[in-house]
N, C-alpha and C positions, 0 to 999 in steps of 0.2 A: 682516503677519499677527500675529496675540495670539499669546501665551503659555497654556500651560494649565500652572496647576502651575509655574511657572518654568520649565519645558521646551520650547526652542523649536520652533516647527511641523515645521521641518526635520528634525531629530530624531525627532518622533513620528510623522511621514509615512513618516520610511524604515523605520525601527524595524515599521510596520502594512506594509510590501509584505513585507520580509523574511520577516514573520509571516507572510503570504498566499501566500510562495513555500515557507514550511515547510508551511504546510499544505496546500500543493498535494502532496505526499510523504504525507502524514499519510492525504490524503483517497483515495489509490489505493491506497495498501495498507492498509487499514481496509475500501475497498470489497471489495478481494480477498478477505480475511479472513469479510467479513460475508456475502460470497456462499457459499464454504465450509459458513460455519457456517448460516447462514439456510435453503442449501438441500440441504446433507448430513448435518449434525449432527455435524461433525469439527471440534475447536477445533484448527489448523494452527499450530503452534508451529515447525513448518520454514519459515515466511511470509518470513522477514528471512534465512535462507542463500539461500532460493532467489532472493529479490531482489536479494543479494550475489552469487550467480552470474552473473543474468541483466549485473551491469556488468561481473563478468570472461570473458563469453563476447563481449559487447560488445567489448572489448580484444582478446581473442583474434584474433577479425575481423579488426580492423584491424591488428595485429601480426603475425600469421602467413597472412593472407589475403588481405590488402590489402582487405577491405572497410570503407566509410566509416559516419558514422554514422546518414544516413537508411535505407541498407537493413538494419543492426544493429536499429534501432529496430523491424522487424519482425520477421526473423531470430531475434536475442537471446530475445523472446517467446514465440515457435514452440519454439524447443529446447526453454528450459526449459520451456515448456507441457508438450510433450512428454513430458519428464521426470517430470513431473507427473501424466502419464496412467501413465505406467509404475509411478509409486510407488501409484498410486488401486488398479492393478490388482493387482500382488504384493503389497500391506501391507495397506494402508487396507481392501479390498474385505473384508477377513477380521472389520473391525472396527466395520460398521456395528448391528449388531444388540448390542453391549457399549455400558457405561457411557463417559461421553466419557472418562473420565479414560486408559482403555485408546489412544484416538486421540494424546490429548496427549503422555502418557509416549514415546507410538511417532516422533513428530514431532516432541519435543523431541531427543531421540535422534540423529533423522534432523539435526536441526539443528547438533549437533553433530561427528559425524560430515562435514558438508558441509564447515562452518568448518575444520575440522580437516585436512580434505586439501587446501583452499586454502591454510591457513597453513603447510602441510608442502612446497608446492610453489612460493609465493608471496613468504612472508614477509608480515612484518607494517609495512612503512616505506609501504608505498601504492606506487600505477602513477601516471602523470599520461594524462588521454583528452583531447584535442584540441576543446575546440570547432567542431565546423563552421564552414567558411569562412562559408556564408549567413547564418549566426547570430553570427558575432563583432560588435565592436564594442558601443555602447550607445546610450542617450537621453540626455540631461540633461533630466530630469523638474522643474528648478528647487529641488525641496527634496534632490535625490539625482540619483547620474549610474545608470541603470539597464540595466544589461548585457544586450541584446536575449537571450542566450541564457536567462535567467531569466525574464523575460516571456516567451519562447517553453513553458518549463515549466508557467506558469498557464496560457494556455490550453490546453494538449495535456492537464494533467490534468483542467478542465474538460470539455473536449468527451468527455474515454475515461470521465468518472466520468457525467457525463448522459446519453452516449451507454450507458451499460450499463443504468442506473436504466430507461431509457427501452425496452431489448431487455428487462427481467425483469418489468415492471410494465404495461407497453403493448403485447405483442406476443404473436402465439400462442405460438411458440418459449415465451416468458416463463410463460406461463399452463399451459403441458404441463410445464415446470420446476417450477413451483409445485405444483401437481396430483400430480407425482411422487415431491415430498417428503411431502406428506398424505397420498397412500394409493397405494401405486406397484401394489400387485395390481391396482386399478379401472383402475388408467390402461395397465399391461400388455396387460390382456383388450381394453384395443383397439388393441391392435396396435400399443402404441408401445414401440422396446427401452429399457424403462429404465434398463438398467447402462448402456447406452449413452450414456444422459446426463448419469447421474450421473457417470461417467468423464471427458466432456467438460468436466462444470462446474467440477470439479477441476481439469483442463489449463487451464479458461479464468481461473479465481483465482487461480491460480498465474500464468498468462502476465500479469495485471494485475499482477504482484510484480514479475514482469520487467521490463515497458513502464517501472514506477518505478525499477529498476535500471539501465536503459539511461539515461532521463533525468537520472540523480542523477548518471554515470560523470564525465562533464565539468565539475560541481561539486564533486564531494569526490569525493578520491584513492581508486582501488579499490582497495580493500584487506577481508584476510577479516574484518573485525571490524564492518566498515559497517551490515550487518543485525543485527547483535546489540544497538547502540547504538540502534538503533529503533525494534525491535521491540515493548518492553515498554512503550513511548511510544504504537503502535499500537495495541496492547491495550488501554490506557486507553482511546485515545479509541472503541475498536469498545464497549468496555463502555459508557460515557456517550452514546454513541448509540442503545445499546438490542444487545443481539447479534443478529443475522441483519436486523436492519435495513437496507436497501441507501438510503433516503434520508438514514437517522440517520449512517450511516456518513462520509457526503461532506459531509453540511452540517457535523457536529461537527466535523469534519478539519480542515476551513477558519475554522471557527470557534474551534478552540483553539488555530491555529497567529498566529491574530492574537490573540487572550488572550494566547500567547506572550512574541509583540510585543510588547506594552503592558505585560507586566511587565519586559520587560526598560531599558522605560524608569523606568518609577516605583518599581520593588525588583528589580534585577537579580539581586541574591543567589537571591530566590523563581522565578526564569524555570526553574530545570530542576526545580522539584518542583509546580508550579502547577497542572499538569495531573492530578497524583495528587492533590492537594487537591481540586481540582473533581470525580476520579472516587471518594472518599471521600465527598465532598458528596452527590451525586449519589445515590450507593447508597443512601445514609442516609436519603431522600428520597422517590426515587423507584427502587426494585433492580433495575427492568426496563428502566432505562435510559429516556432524554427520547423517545426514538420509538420505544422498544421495545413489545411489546405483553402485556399481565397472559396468566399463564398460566392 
C-alpha cells in the first residue's frame, strides 16, 4: 500500500477508526443535546454529569447487584432517563417561557453539583467495568488489531443515532413532537398532553446521554470527571451542526471524530483544539451552523 505524506496506511487506517469510534461518543451525545434543544428550547449543560452518571449507575449494577452489562445498557438509561423527567418537572418546567441563558445557568449548576457528589463518594483515580464476555477479544483488521468491543460501540451508536433521526422526522410520535415545539396550544386543543411530552423528550435526551455512558464505562475508567472532559467537545460539535438539528447532530459527530483522526496523524499537537477551530470557522461562515436552519 502507498504512503500519503510519509505516513504509512497502517497508521492512517487506525488513526480514521479510532476517529469513527470517538465520534461515535460525539455523535450520541450531540444527538441527546440537539433533541433538548431542537425540541424544548433548553441548552442542557448537565448533558456530560448525567452521561457520567449513567457509567456509574452501570458499575453500581454490577458491583452491588450483580447485574451485567447487557441489562445495565437498558437499565443505566431508564434511571437516569428517569432522573431526567424528575429534573424536567421540579426545575426545568419553571423555565420554559425565560431566556435560555435561565435554562443554562440552572443545568450548569445541576452539573456540577452531580460531579461533585460523585467525586465526594467516588473519588477521582476511576473504577475499571469489565467488558462483556460476548464482546471481548478483537479482529486483526491487517493495518490494526480491533477490539470487537469498539466495533460493537460503532454500530450500537449508529443504529440509537438513525433509529432516533428516524422516530423524530418519520414518524407521527415525531411529527406531534415537532408540532408541540411550534405551537403547543394548537396541538393541546387536540387533545394531545403536552407537558407530557415535553417531559418525555427530556427523559428521552437525557437516556441517550446514558446509553453513551454505559457504552463509554468499559473503555475509559468511570470516573466523575468523564462528562466534563466532553462535554464542551459536544457542544462544538452540536453548534457546527447547526442547534436543534437532529441530522446535523450525528453526521457532524462522526464527521469531526474522523477530522480528529486525521489530525492526530498529520499535527498531533492540533488534535485537541481542531474541533474549536472548525467551530470558529463555521460560525464565521455560516452561525446557524452547516444543517442548521436561518432564523
Amino acid at each position: 500500500m502507498f504512503e500519503l505524506l510519509g505516513i504509512p496506511p497502517q497508521v492512517l487506517l487506525g488513526q480514521l477508526l479510532l476517529g469513527l469510534i470517538n465520534g461515535s461518543f460525539y455523535a450520541v451525545l450531540s444527538l441527546g443535546l440537539a433533541v433538548i434543544f431542537g425540541l424544548l428550547n433548553i441548552i442542557n449543560f448537565a448533558h456530560g454529569a448525567l452521561y457520567m452518571a449513567a457509567a456509574f449507575v452501570a458499575w453500581m449494577l454490577l458491583e452491588y447487584l450483580g447485574i451485567g452489562y447487557w441489562p445495565a445498557l437498558i437499565l443505566a438509561p431508564l434511571i437516569v432517563g428517569a432522573f431526567g423527567v424528575l429534573l424536567e418537572r421540579t426545575m426545568l418546567s419553571r423555565l420554559y417561557h425565560l431566556d435560555h441563558l435561565y435554562g443554562l445557568l440552572l443545568t450548569f449548576g445541576l452539573a456540577l453539583i452531580i460531579q461533585g457528589l460523585f467525586r465526594n463518594y467516588y473519588g477521582i483515580s476511576g473504577l475499571p467495568y469489565q467488558i462483556p464476555e460476548a464482546l471481548s477479544g478483537g479482529r486483526n483488521l491487517g493495518f490494526m488489531f480491533l477490539p470487537n468491543y469498539r466495533a460493537w460501540v460503532v454500530v450500537a451508536s449508529i443504529l440509537v443515532c438513525f433509529g432516533t433521526w428516524f422516530m423524530i422526522e418519520k414518524t407521527r410520535l415525531g411529527a406531534y413532537l415537532r408540532a408541540a415545539t411550534e405551537n403547543p396550544t394548537l396541538v393541546g386543543a387536540f387533545g394531545i398532553n403536552v407537558p407530557l411530552m415535553i417531559m418525555l423528550t427530556y427523559g428521552f435526551g437525557v437516556a441517550l446521554a446514558g446509553f453513551a455512558g454505559v457504552l463509554a464505562a468499559p473503555i475509559y475508567s468511570v470516573n466523575p470527571n468523564m462528562g466534563a472532559d466532553l462535554i464542551i467537545v459536544v457542544f462544538a460539535v452540536v453548534v457546527i451542526g447547526g442547534m436543534g438539528s437532529i441530522m446535523g447532530a450525528i453526521l457532524t459527530g462522526y464527521m469531526l471524530g474522523l477530522i480528529e483522526g486525521l489530525t492526530r496523524v498529520f499535527y498531533p499537537e492540533g488534535s485537541a483544539v481542531v474541533i474549536f477551530v472548525i467551530m470558529a470557522i463555521v460560525l464565521l461562515i455560516k452561525p446557524e451552523g452547516l444543517f442548521g436552519r436561518t432564523a
